[in-house]
Backbone as a chain_set.jsonl record, in Angstrom:
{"seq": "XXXXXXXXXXXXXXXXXXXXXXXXXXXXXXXXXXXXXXXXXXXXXXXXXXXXXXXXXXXXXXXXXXXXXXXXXXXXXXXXXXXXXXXXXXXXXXXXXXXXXXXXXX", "coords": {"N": [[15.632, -24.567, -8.407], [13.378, -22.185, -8.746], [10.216, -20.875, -10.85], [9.154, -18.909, -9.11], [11.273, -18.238, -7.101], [13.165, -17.072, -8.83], [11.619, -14.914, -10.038], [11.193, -13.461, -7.675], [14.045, -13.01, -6.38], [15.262, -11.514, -8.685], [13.476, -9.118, -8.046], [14.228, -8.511, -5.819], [16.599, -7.724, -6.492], [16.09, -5.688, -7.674], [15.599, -3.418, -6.091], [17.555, -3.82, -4.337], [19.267, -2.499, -6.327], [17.919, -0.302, -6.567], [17.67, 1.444, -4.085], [20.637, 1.475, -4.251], [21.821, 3.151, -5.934], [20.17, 5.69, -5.646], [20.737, 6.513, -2.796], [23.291, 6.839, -3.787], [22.728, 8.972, -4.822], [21.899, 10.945, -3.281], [24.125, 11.019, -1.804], [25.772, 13.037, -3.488], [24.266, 15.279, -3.869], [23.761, 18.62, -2.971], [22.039, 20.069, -1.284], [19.906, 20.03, 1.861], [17.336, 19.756, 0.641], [17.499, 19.191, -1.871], [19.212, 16.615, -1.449], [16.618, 15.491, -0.495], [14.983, 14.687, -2.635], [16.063, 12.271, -3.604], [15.554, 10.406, -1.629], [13.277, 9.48, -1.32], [12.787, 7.05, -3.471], [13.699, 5.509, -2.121], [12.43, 5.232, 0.05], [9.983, 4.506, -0.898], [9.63, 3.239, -3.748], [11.518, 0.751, -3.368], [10.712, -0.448, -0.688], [8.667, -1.37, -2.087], [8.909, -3.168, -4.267], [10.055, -4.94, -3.09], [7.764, -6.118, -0.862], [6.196, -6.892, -3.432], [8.115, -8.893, -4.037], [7.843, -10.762, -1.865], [5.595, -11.193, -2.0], [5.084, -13.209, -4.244], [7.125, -14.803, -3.572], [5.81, -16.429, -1.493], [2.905, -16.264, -1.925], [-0.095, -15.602, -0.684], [-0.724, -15.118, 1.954], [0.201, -14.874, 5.575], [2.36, -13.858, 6.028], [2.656, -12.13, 3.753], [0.225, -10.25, 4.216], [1.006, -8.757, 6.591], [3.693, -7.775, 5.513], [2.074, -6.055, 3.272], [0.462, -4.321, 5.007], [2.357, -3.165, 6.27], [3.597, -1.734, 4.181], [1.685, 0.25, 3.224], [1.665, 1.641, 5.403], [4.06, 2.614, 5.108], [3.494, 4.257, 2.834], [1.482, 6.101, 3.684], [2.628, 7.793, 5.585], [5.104, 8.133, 4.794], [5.292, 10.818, 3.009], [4.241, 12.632, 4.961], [6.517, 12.604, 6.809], [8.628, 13.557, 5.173], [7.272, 16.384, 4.289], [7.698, 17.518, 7.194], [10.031, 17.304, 7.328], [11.445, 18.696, 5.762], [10.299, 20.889, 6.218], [11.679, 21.752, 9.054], [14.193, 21.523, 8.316], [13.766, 24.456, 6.371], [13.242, 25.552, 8.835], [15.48, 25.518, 10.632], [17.276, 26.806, 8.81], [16.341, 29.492, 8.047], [15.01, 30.215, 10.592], [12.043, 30.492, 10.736], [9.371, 28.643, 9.074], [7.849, 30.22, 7.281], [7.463, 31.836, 4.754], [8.929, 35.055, 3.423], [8.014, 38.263, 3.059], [10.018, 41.096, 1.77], [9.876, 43.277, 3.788], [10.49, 41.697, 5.56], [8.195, 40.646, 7.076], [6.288, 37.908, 7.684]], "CA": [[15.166, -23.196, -8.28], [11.566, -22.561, -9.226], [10.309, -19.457, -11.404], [9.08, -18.063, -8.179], [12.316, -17.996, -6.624], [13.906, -16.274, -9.756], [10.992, -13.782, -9.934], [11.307, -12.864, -6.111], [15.41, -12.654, -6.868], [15.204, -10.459, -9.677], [12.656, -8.301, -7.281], [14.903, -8.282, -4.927], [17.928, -7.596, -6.612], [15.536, -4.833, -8.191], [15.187, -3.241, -4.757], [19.032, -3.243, -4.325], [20.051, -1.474, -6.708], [17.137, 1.234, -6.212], [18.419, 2.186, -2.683], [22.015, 2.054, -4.034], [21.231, 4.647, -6.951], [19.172, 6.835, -4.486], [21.788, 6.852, -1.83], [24.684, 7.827, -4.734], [22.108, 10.766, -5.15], [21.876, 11.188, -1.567], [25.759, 11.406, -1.648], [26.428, 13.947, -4.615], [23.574, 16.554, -3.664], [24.44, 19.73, -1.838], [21.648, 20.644, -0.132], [18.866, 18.64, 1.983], [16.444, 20.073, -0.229], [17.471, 18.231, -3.217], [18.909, 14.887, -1.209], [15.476, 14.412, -0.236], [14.405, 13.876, -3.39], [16.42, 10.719, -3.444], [15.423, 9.837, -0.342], [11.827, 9.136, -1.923], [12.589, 5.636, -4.074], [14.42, 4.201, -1.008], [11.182, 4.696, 0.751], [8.604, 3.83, -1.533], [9.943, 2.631, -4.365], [12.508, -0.265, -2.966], [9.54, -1.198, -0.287], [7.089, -1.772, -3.203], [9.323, -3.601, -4.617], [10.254, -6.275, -1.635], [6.619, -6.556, -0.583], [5.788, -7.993, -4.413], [9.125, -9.918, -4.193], [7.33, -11.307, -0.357], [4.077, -12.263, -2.171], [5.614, -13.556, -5.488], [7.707, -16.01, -2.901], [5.227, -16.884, -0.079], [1.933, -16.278, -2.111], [-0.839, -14.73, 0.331], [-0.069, -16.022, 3.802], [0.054, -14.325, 6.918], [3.609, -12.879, 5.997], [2.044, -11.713, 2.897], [-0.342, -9.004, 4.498], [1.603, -8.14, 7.151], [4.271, -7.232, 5.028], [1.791, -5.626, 2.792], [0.321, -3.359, 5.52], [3.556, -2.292, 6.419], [3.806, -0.877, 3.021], [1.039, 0.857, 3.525], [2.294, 2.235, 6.617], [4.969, 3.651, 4.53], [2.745, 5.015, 1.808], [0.496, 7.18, 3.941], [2.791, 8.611, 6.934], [6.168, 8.959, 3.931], [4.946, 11.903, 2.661], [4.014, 13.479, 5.945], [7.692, 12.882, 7.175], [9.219, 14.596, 4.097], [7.028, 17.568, 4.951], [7.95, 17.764, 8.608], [11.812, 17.406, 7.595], [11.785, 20.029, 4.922], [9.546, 22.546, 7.33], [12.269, 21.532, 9.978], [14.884, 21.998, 7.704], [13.6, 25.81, 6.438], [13.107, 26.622, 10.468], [16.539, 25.54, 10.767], [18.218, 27.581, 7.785], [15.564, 31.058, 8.697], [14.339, 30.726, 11.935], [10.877, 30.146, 10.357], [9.07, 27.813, 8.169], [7.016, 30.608, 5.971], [8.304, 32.565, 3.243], [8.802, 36.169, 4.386], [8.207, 39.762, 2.32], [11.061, 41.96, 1.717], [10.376, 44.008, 4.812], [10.715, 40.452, 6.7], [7.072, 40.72, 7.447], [5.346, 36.836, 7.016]], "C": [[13.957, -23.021, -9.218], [11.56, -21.559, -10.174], [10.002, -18.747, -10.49], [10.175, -17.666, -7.426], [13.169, -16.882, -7.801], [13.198, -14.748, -9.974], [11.682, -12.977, -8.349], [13.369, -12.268, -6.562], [15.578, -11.414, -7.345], [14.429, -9.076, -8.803], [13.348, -7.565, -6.26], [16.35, -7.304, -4.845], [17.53, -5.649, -7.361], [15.573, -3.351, -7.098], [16.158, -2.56, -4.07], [19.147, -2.212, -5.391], [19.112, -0.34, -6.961], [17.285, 2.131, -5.317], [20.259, 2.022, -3.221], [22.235, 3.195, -5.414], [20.4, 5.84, -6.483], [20.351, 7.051, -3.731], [23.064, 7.26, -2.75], [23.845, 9.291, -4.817], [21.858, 11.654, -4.283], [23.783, 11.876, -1.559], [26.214, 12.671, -2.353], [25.697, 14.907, -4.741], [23.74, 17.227, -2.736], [23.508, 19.869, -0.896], [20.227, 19.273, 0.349], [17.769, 18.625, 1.2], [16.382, 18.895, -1.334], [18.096, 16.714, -2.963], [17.436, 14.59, -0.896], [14.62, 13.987, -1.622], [14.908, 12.505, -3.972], [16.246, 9.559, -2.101], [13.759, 8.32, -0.836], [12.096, 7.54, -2.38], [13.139, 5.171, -3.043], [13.399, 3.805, -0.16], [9.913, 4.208, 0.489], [9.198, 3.178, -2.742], [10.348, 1.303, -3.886], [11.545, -0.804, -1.694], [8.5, -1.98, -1.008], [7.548, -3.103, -3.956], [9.271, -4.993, -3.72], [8.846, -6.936, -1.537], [6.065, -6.902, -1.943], [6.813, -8.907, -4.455], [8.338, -11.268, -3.033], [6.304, -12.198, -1.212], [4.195, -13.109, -3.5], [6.199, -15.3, -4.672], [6.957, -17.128, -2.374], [3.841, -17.195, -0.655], [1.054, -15.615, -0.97], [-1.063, -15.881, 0.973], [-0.199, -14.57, 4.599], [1.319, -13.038, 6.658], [3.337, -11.572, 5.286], [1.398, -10.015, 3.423], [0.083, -8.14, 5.498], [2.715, -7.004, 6.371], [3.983, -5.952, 4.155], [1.069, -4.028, 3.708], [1.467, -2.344, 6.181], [3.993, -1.083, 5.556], [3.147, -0.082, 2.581], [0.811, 1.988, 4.247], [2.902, 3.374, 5.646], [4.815, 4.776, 3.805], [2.489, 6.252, 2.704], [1.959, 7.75, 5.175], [4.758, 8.732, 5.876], [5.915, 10.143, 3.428], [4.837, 13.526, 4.176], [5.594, 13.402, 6.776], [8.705, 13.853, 6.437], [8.817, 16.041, 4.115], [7.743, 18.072, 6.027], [9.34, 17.566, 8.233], [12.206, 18.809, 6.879], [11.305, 21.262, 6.102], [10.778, 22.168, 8.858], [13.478, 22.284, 9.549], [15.23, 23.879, 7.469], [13.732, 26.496, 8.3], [14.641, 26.586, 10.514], [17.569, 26.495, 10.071], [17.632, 29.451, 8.078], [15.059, 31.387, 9.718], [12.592, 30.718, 11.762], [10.645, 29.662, 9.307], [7.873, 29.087, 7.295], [7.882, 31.441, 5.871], [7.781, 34.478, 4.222], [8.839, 37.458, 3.1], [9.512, 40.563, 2.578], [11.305, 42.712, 2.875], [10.403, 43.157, 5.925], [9.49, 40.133, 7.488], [6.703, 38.992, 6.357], [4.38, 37.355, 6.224]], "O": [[13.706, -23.66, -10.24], [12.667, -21.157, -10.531], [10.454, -17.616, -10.663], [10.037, -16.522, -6.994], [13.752, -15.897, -7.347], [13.829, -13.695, -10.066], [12.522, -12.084, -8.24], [13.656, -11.15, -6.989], [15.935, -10.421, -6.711], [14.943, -7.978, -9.016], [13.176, -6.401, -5.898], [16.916, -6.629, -3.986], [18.33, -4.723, -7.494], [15.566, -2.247, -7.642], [16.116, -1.481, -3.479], [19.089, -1.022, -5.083], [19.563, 0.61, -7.6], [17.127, 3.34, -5.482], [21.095, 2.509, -2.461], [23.14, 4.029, -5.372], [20.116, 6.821, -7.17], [21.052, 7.963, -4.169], [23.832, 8.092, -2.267], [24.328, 10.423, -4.862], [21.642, 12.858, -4.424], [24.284, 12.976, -1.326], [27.054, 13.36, -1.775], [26.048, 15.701, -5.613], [23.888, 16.732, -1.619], [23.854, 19.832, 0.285], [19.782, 18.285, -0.234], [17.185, 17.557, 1.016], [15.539, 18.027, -1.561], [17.842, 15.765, -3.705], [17.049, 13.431, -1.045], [13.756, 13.11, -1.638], [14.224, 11.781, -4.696], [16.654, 8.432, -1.818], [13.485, 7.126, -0.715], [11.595, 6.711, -1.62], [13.011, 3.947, -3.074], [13.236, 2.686, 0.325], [9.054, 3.702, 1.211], [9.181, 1.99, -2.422], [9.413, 0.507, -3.976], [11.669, -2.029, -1.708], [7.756, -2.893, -0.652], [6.743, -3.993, -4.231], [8.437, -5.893, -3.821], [8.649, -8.063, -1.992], [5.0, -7.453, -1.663], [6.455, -9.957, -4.989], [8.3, -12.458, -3.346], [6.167, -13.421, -1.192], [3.179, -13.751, -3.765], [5.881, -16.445, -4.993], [7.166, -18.325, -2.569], [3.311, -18.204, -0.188], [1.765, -14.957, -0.211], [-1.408, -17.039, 0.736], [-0.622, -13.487, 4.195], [1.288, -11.839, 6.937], [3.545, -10.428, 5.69], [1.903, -8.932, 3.129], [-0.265, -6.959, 5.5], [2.679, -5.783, 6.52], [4.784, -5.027, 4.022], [1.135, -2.903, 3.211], [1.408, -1.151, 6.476], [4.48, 0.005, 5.863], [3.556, 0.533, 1.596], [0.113, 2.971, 3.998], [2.508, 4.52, 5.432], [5.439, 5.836, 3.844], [3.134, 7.289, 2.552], [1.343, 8.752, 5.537], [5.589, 9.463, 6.415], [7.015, 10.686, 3.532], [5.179, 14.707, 4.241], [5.767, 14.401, 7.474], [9.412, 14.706, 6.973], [9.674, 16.916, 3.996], [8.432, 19.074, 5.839], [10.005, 17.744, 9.254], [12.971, 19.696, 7.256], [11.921, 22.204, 6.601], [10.24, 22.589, 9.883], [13.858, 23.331, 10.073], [16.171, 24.531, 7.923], [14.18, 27.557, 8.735], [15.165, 27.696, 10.43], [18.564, 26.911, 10.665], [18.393, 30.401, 8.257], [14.656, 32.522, 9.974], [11.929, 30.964, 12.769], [11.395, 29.941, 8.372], [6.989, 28.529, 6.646], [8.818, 31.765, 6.601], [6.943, 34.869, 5.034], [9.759, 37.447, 2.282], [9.964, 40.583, 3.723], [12.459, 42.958, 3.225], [10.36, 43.584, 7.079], [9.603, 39.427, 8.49], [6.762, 38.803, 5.142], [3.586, 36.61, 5.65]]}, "num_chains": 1, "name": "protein.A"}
């Protein structure tokens, strides 16, 4: 076993237990509001992670940038899902996604 194999490991194992400490926080929060903020390291964190475990292993190869644009992927269009769940969410709980004045007037 090499040091690259032990790095990647450790990366890996890094990875695990980031999605299983997110998902306990996922489990023990009441509302979706506040699971989604554990939602967050499972999707960027614990990706970021893997894809340096990938290039740590493989070195830059083919797998390498694939993997890496994937993570990329995740970057730019995670954020815009977390929007669109929360504004899904609020429609769901008020019947509309903006905040409303006392006399129920947007």
């Amino acid at each position: 076993m090499t040091g690259r194999d032990i790095a990647a490991d450790v990366l890996l194992g890094l990875a695990v237990a980031v999605v299983l400490v997110a998902s306990l926080g996922v489990l023990v929060m009441r509302d979706v509001y506040q699971k989604l903020h554990f939602v967050t390291p499972i999707s960027l964190i614990a990706p970021a992670l893997v894809a340096v475990a990938v290039l740590v292993q493989q070195g830059y190869s083919e797998n390498t940038v694939e993997t890496w644009l994937a993570l990329l992927f995740l970057f730019v269009a995670g954020p815009f899902l977390t929007h669109a769940t929360i504004r899904a969410a609020r429609i769901r709980e008020t019947g509309d996604w903006r905040l409303r004045n006392d006399d129920g007037a947007p």
